[in-house]
C-alpha positions as CSV (number, residue, x, y, z in Angstrom):
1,X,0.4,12.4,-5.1
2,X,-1.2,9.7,-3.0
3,X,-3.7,11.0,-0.4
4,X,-4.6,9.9,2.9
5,X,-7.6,8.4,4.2
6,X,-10.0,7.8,7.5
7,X,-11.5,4.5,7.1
8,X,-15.0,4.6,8.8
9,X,-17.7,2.0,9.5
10,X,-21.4,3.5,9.4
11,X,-23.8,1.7,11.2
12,X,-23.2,2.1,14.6
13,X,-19.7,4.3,14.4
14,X,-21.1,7.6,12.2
15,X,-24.9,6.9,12.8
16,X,-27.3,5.1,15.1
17,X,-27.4,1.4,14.4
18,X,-31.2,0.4,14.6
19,X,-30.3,-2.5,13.1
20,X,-31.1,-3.0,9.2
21,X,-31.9,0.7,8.8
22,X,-34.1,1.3,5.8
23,X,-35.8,4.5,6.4
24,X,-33.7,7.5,5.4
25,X,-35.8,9.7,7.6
26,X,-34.5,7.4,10.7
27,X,-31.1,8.2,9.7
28,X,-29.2,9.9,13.1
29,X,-25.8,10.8,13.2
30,X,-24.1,10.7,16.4
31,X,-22.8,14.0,17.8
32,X,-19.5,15.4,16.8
33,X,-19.1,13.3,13.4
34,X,-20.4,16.4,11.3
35,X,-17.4,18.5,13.0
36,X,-15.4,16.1,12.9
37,X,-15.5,14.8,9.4
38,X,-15.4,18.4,8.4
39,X,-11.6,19.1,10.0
40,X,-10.2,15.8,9.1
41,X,-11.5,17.0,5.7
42,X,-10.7,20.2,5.5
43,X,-7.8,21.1,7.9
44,X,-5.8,17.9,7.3
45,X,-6.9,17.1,3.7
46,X,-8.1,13.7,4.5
47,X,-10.2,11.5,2.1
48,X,-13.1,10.1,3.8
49,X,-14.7,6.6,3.2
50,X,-17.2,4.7,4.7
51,X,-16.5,0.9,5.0
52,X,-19.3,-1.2,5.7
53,X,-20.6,-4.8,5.8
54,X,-24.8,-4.9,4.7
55,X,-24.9,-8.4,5.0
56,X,-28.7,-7.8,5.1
57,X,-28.9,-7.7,1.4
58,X,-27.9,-11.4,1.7
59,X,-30.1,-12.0,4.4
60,X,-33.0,-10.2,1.9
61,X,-33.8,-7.8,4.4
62,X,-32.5,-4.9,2.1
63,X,-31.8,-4.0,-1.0
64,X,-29.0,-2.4,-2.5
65,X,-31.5,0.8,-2.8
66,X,-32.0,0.8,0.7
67,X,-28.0,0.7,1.3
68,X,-27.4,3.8,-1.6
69,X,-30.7,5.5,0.3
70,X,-29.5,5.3,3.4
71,X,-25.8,6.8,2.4
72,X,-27.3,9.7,0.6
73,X,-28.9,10.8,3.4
74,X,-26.0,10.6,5.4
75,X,-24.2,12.8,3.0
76,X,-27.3,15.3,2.7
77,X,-27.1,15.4,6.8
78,X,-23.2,16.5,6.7
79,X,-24.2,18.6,3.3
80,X,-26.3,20.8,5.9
81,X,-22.8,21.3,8.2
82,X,-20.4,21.6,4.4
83,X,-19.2,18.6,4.7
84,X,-19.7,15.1,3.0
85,X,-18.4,11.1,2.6
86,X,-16.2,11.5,0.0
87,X,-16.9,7.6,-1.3
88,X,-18.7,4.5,0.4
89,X,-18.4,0.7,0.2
90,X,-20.2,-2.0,1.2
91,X,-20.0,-5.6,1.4
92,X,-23.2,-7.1,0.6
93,X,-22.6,-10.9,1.5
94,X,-22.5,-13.0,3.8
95,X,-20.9,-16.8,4.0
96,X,-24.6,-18.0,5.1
97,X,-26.4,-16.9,1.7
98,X,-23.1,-16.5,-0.3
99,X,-19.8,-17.9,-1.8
100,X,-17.0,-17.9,0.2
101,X,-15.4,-16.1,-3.0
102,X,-18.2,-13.0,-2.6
103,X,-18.0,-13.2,0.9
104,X,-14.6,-12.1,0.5
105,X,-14.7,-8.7,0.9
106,X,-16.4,-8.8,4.5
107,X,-15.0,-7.2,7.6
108,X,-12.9,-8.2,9.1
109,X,-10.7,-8.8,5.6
110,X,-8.8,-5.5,4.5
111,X,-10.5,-6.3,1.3
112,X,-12.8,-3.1,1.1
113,X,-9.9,-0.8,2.5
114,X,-7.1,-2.5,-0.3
115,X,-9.8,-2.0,-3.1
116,X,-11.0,1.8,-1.9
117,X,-6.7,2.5,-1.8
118,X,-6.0,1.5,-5.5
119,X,-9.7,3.1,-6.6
120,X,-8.8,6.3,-4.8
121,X,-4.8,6.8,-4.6
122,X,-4.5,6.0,-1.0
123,X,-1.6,5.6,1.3
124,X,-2.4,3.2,3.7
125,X,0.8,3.9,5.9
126,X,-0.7,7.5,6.7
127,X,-4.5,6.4,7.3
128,X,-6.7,5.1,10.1
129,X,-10.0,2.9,10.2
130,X,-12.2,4.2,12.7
131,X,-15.4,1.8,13.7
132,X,-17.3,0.2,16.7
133,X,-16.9,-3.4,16.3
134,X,-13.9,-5.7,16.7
135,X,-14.5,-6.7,13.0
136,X,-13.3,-2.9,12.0
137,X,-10.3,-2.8,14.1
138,X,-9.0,-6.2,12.8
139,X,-10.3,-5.0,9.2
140,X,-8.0,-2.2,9.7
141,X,-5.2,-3.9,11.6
142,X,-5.3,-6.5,8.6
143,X,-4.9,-3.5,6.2
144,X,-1.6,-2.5,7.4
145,X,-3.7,1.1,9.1
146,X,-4.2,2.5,12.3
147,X,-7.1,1.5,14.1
148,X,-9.7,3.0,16.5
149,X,-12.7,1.2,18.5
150,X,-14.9,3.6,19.6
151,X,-16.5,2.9,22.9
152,X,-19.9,4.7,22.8
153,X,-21.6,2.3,25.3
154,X,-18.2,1.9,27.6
155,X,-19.4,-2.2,28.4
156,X,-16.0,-4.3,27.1
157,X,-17.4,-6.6,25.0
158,X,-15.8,-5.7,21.9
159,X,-12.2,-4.9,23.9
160,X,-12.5,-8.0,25.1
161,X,-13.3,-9.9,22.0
162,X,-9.9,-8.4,20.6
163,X,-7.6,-9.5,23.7
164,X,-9.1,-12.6,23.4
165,X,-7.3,-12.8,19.7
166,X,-3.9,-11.2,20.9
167,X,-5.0,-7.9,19.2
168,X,-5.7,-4.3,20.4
169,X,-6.6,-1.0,18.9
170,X,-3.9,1.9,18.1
171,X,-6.7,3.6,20.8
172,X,-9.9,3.5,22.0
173,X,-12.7,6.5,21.9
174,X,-15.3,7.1,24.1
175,X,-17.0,9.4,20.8
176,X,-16.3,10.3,17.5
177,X,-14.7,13.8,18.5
178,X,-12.0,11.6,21.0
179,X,-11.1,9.2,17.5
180,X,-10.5,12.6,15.6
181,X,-8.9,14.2,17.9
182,X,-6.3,11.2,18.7
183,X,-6.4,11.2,14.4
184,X,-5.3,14.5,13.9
185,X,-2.7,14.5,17.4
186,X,-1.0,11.0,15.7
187,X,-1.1,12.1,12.3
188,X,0.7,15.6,13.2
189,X,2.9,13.7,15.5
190,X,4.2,11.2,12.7
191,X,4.1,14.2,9.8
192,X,5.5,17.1,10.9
């Protein structure tokens, strides 16, 4: 049985993006993403997985211990409401500091999501990406899924960054509680 999947970008889209976060005690997750990790999780049997670039290992800002730190704590913060990530992974690269073959598996290629569907049994027809950043809705448009931009600071940029290339979102979220709600509305819709 293949399962399906939410897609989601971290920095930014699950917690606050202070830009190169190294601290786990800085970690923050936005309101509504314990809650709604939890239903997507537990009411519609979704596998969750974070999809993130960390080009500041590249850069030297961070090391891969900082990247692993940083996701723990974000599981023991959703631990605390029952819930969890079920797997994360990260690109590390970036074409500045790296091959063009590394650099491969950066947003916006589908190459993290197409790797995290063979690891993990995933239908890609029945999942969704959910991020913050043009990059994650072309990551997941390029990966054949769903895709939502959520909006937290309602300025256009990133909209406009996507018209600008002939591409749009399947919708766009003011919150994380408006992307799981339109999750759960379309999934039911094309479902059941």
């Amino acid at each position: 049985m293949k399962y399906h999947s939410v897609f989601l970008d971290r920095d930014g889209t699950i917690n606050y993006d202070t830009g190169y976060i190294k601290d786990p005690s800085l970690v923050k997750l936005y309101p509504g993403v314990s809650d709604g990790i939890k239903k997507l999780k537990d009411q519609f049997g979704f596998k969750i997985v974070v999809i993130s670039n960390q080009a500041g290992i590249a850069y030297g800002i961070l090391t891969h211990e900082d990247v692993i730190a940083i996701n723990n704590r974000i599981n023991n913060l959703l631990a605390e409401q029952g819930t969890s990530i079920d797997h994360f992974y990260y690109c590390p690269f970036h074409p500045d500091y790296s091959s063009e073959e590394e650099s491969k598996c950066r947003k916006p290629s589908p190459y993290m999501i197409v790797k995290a569907s063979k690891d993990l049994d995933i239908d890609l027809s029945k999942s969704y990406m959910v991020g913050d950043k043009s990059i994650d809705v072309l990551c997941g448009l390029n990966a054949g899924v769903k895709s939502i931009l959520i909006n937290y600071s309602g300025d256009n940029t990133e909209i406009n960054s996507l018209h600008n290339l002939g591409k749009k979102p399947n919708f766009v979220a003011a919150n994380f509680t408006e992307a799981c709600d339109f999750i759960v509305k379309d999934y039911l819709e094309e479902n059941f």
